[in-house]
N, C-alpha and C positions, 0 to 999 in steps of 0.2 A: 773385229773378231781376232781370237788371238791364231797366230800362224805354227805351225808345226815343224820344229828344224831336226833331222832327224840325226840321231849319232852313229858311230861307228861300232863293229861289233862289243867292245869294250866298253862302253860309253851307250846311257839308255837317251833315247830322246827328248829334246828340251821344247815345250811352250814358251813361244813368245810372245809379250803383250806389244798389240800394233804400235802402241803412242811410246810408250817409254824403252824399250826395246828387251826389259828385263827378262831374263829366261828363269823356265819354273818347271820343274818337274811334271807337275798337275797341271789337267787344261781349265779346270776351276779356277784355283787359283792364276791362273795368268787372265784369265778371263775379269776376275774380279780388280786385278791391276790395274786394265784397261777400262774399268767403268769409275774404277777411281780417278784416274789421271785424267776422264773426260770431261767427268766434273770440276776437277782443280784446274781445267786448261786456261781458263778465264787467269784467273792467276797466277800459273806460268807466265801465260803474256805478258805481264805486266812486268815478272819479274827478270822477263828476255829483254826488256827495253834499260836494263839498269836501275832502274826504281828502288831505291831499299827502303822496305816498307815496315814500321815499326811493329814489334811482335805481337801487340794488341790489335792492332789494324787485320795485320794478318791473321791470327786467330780466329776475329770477328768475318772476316771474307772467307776463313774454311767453313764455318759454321752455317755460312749465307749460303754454301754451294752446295754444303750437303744437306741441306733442312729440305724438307721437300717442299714444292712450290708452292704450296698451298698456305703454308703455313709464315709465311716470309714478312708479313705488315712489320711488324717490330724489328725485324732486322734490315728492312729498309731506311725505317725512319733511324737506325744508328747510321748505317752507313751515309747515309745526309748528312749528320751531326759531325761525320770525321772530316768535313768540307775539304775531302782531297779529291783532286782531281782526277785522279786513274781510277775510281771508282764509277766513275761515269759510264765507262761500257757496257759496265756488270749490270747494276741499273737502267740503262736503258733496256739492254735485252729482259727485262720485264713487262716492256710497256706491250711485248705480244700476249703475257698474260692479262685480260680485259682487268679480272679482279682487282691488280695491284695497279692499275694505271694510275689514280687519283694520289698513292702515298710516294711513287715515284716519281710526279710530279711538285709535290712539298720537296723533296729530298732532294733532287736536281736543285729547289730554290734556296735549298738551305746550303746546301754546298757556294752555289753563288761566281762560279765562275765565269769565264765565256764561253768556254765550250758545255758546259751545264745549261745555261740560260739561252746559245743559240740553238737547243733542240724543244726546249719550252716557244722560241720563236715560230721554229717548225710547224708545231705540233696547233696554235694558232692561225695557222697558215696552210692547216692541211685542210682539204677538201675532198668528196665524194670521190674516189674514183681513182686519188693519187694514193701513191705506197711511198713510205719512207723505207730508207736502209741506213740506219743508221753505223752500221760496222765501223771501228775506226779504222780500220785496214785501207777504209776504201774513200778514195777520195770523192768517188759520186755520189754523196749521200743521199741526194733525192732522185727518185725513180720513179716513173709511173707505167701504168699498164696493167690490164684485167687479174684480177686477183689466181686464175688458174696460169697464166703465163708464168705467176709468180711463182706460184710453188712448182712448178714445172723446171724453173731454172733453180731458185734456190728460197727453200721455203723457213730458210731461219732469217729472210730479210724482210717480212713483211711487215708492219707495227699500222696497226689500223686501218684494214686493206676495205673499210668502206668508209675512210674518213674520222679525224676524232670526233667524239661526242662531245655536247656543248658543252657538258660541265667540265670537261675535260680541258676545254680549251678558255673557257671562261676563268679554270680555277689557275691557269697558265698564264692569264692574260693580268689576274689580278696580284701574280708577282713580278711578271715584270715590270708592273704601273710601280712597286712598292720600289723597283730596283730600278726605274727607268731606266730603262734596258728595251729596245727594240721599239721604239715611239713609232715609228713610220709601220710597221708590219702592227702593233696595234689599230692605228689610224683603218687602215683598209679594212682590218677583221672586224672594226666597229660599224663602216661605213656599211661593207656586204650584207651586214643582219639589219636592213634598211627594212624588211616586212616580214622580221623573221619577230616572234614569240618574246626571244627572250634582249633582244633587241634595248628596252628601256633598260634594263640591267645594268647593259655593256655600256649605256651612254651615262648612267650614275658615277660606273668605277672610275670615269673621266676625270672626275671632279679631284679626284685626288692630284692627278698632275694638268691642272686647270687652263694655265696661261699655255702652257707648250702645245695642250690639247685644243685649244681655240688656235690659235695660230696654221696649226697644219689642218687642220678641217675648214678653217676660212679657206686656204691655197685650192682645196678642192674644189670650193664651192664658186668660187670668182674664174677658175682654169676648167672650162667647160669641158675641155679638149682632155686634161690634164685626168680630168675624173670619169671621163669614157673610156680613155684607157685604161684605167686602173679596174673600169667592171667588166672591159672586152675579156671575154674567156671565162668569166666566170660566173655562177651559178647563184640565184637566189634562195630564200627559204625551201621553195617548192621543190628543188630540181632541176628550174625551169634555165636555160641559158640568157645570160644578161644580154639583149639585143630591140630589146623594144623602147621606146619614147616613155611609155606608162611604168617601166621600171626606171629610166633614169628621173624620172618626173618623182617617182615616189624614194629616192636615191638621195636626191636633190632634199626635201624635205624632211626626209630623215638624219641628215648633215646639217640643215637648219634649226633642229631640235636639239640636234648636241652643242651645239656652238650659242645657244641660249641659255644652256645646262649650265655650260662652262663658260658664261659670263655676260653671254650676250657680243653686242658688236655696234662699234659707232661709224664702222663704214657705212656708208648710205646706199652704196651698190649691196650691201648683205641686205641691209634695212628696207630696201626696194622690193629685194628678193620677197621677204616674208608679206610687206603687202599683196602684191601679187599672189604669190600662193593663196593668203588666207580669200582675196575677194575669186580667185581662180576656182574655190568652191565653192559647190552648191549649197545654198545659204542652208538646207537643212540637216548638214552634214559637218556644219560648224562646232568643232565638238570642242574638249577641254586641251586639246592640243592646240590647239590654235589659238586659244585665248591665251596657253602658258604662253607661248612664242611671242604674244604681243604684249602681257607682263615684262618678260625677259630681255627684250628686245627694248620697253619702254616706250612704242609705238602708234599708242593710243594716237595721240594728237595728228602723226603721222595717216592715223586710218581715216578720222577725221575730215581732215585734208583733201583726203582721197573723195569724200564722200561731197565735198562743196563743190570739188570743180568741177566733180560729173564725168571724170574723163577718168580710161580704164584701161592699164594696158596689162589684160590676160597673159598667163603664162601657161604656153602651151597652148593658145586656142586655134582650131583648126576647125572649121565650118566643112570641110570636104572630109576629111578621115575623121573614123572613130576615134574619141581621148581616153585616156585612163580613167579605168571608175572610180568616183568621187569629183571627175573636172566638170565644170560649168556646162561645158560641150558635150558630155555623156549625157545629161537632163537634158538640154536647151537645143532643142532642134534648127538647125540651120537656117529652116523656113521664117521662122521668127524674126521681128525688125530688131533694128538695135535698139530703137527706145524700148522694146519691152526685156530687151539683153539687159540695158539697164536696171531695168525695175528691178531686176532677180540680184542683180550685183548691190544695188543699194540695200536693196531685202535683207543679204547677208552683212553686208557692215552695220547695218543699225540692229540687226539681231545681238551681233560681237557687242556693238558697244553699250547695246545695251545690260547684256549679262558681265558686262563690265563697271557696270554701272560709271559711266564717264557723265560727269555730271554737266562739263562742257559740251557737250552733244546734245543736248535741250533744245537750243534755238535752233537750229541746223534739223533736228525733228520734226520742231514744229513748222516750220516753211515747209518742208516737205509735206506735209499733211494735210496745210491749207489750200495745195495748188494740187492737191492730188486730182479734182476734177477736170481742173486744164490738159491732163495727161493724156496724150494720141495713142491711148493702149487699151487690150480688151478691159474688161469689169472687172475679172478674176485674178488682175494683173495690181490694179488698184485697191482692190478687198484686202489680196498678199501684203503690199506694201502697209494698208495703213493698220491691219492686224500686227503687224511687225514694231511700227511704232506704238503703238499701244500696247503691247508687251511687254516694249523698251520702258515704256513708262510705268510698266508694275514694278522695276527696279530702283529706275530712277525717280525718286515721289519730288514732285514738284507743285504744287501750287500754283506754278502759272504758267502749266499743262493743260487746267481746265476746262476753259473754251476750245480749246483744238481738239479736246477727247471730245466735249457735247457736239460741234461742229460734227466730228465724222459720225457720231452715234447716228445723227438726223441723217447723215449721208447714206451709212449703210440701211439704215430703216425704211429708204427708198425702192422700191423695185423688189423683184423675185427672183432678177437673172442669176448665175452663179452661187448657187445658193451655198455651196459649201463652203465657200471663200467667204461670203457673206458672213456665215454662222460663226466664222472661227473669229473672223473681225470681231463684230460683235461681242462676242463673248469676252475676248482683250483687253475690249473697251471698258466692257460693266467692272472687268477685275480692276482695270486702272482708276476708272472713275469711286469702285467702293472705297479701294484704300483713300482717295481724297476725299471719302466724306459722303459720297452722290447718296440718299437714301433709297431709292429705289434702285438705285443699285445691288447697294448692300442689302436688298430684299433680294436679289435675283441668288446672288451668291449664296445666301442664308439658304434658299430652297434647294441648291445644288448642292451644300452643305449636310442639309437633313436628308436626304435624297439618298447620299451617300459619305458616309463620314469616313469613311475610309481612305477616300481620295486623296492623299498628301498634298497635292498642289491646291486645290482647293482647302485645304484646313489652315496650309502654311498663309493663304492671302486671310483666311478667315481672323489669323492669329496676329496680322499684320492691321489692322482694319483699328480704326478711333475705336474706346470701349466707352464711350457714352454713349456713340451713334450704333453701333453694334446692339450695345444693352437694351437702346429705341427699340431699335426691331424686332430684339427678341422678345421686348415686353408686347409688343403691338402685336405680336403672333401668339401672344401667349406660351412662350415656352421658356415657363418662367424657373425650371429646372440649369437651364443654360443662363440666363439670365444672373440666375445666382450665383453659380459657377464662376461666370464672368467678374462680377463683382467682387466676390470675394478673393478670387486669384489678383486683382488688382486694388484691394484694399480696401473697396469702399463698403463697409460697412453694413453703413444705414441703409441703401439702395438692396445690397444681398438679404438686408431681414426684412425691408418690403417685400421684396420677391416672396419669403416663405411666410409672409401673411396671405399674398397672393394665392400662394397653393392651396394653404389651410382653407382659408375662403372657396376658393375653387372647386373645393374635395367636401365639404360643408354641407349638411341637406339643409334643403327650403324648407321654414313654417312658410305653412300654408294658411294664408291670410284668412279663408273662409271654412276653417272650422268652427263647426258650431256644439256648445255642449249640449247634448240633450236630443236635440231632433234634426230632421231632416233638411237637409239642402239639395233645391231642385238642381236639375243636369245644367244648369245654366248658371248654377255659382252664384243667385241674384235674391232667392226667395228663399225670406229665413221664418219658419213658421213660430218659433216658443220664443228664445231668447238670442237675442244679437249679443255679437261680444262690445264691451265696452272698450271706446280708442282707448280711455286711459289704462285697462287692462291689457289691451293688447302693446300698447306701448312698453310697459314694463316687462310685459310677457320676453318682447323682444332683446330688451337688455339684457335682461336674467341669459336670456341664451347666446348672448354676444360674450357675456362674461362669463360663463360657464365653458365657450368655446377655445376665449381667453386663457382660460384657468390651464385646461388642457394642453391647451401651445406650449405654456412654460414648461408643464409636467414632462413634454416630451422634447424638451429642450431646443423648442423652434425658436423661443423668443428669450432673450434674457431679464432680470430683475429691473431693468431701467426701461428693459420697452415696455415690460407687462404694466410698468407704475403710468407712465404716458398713454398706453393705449384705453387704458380702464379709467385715467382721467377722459378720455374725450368720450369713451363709450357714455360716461357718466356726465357730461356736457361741462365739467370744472375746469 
């Protein structure tokens, strides 16, 4: 506010403006000096530091200061384009306005400096609860503490006093990948969104700087020590404070899906690592994450491995404390022996390899399923297992799977115990067994089929099935609308125009062999009083209406000019 200096009787009183010290008649006018000067102070600074700043530059910095705030997008992204550095104040003291956060962080990257690009590292690095200051005056530029503390002390220092937003820090993160600039403070921002949302993102934009990004996320992953520090104090998706087993567990593999992304890893302690994890879940929880990790990784053979020697060494398992949801330990109750620990762990690897279709993995199935009876475990333990492999085997089609699928069919077809376990075996079986061919299989499927055609998993085996053995059953059920279908989707012809002789036939009314002209026929179809019809008039009778029905086929274009000539020869016995 401007001050009052008062004159002498000669002399009338002068207005001073606080900032520039000019004296003014009017307290308008002084007042208006001082709302001028407060806005141009930004660029005083600058130009108290000796800076001579070209008169374009400067121009465009008056226009920046006095545009009102709202309207400021395009004047930001110039002063980026001027990639000078003393522009950097001015622009950050934006980042209090939310609005303009996202174009002054393009602009900080297009400038491209260090002191530009170490407040893009900040601002990646900021979290819930911490306040930046970025003032250049002040050499403490990070500060934390309740956001009313803040404005209490000085409320032009706040800049995201509840943490930047993701896209804020994601759109920060994907120029310093372009400038590699700040590698290590990306590494942690990618690590911490381990069960966050947007999490696969941040592990894509890796890929741009691949080797460097495998390299420092392998250090975490191998320095156990190394990466508990790095999450001690800090806060996950939720809010929740890094301090549990089930966040560094889920830490841990979320570090193992980046380091796949970006390249994968021929250490055998990483390569350990991701067995472990994948068999460390519960087999029905084996989702497409796991399977990328074992593409990435190139592992198969590895899992393999695992699965012949029968020997398993869980990560993370703890038979006394609760584990993270999704560990083995969270399903599998303590109580339980270890051979039936096994059964579940074998369950899930031959699930894996089976939706991987490892065509190695065949034999190593099949022993497995021979000796399922010798197994010292409940019924419903055994049902799991060999439903499992039979699954495996709707992927991987083999041939000399089929005794081992017939073998368990007879086995499950035993008994009533468990019956759900049972039924889902079971039903595995008939899918494995129809794609090789089983016909009564392919009966069972077909009724689940009709039953419901809606079903995908059921239509996609439907659609995988032999179409001769397929066309069997359809013809054998008489549904010779599918039958045809079938055929003609698959070229055969002559089979698809049986079928729609089949319908015409099908759809056809009966002569009725015991019409009589003239009189009466008893209730019993037998006693003909005036005149019997003659065989060799009813023979002809019958042709006439074979070829009349013939005739009609064509007309409606069921049968074409080569079957009508073939079928009217045989009708006609030539």
């Amino acid at each position: 506010m401007p001050s009052l200096k008062k004159g002498g009787f000669f002399s009338p009183d002068k207005y001073v403006c606080a900032e520039c010290s000019t004296e003014y008649g009017e307290w308008d006018m002084a007042g208006q000096c001082e709302t001028e000067c407060l806005q141009l102070k930004p660029l005083k600074n600058i130009e108290n530091q000796g800076i001579d700043i070209p008169i374009n530059i400067r121009q465009l910095i008056k226009e920046f200061l006095w545009t009102d705030c709202y309207d400021r997008d395009e004047l930001i992204e110039k002063l980026g384009k001027t990639k000078q550095d003393y522009v950097v104040p001015i622009l950050v003291e934006q980042l209090k306005a939310y609005k303009h956060s996202e174009n002054v962080i393009v602009a900080l990257g297009n400038i491209g400096s260090e002191k530009a690009l170490d407040i893009l590292v900040k601002i990646i690095e900021g979290k819930k609860g911490e306040h930046f200051d970025f003032n250049p005056n002040n050499n403490d530029e990070i500060q934390s503490g309740t956001w009313s503390e803040y404005v209490e002390k000085d409320g032009t220092k706040c800049y995201f006093p509840w943490g930047p937003a993701e896209d804020h820090k994601y759109a920060a993160m994907e120029i310093l990948i372009k400038k590699k600039y700040g590698l290590d403070s990306i590494i942690k921002s990618v690590i911490l969104r381990f069960n966050h949302h947007s999490s696969k993102r941040y592990i894509e934009n890796l890929k741009n700087i691949e080797s460097e990004a495998n390299e420092k996320l392998s250090e975490y992953l191998l320095n156990k020590d190394k990466l508990k520090n790095m999450l001690k104090g800090n806060y996950d998706a939720y809010g929740k404070a890094i301090t549990t087993d089930k966040q560094f567990f889920l830490a841990e593999e979320h570090i193992l899906k980046a380091i796949g992304a970006t390249g994968g890893s021929k250490n055998p302690d990483i390569r350990s690592l991701t067995i472990r994890g994948i068999i460390s879940t519960y087999y029905p929880l084996i989702g497409w994450s796991d399977l990328d990790l074992i593409r990435q990784f190139q592992t198969s053979e590895e899992l393999l491995n695992a699965l012949n020697k029968d020997e398993y060494a869980l990560q993370y398992f703890d038979k006394e404390k609760d584990s993270p949801y999704g560990h083995i330990s969270h399903y599998f109750p303590p109580k339980k022996s270890d051979k039936e620990l096994k059964t579940v762990i074998k369950t899930g690897i031959i699930k894996a390899l089976g939706i991987l279709r490892y065509g190695k993995s065949v034999n190593s199935i099949i022993k497995i399923m021979k000796n399922i009876e010798t197994q010292a475990v409940d019924e419903k333990y055994k049902f799991m297992l060999i439903g499992t492999c039979a699954e495996a085997f709707t992927e991987i089609k083999r041939k000399g799977t089929l005794r081992a699928l017939r073998n368990a069919k007879v086995f499950c077809e035993k008994g009533y115990d468990a019956f759900s376990e049972r039924y889902d075996a079971l039903k595995h079986i008939h899918n494995a067994l129809a794609l090789l061919g089983e016909k009564d299989s392919v009966l069972k499927i077909v009724e689940q089929f009709k039953s419901n055609e809606e079903d995908s998993k059921i239509r996609k085996i439907i659609e995988d099935i032999d179409t001769e053995v397929l066309g069997e059953v359809f013809e054998d059920l008489e549904l010779y609308d599918d039958a045809e279908n079938l055929y003609t989707k698959n070229g055969m012809l002559k089979k698809a125009a049986k079928m729609r002789r089949n319908k015409a036939a099908q759809g056809a009314p009966k002569v009725d062999q015991t019409v009589v002209h003239g009189d009466y026929v008893d209730d019993r179809d037998t006693l003909v009083k005036d005149s019997v019809i003659n065989r060799s008039n009813v023979g002809g009778s019958s042709k006439m209406q074979e070829l009349k029905e013939l005739t009609e086929m064509k007309k409606e274009g069921l049968i074409d000019d080569d079957e009508f000539k073939q079928m009217k020869k045989e009708i006609l016995g030539k």
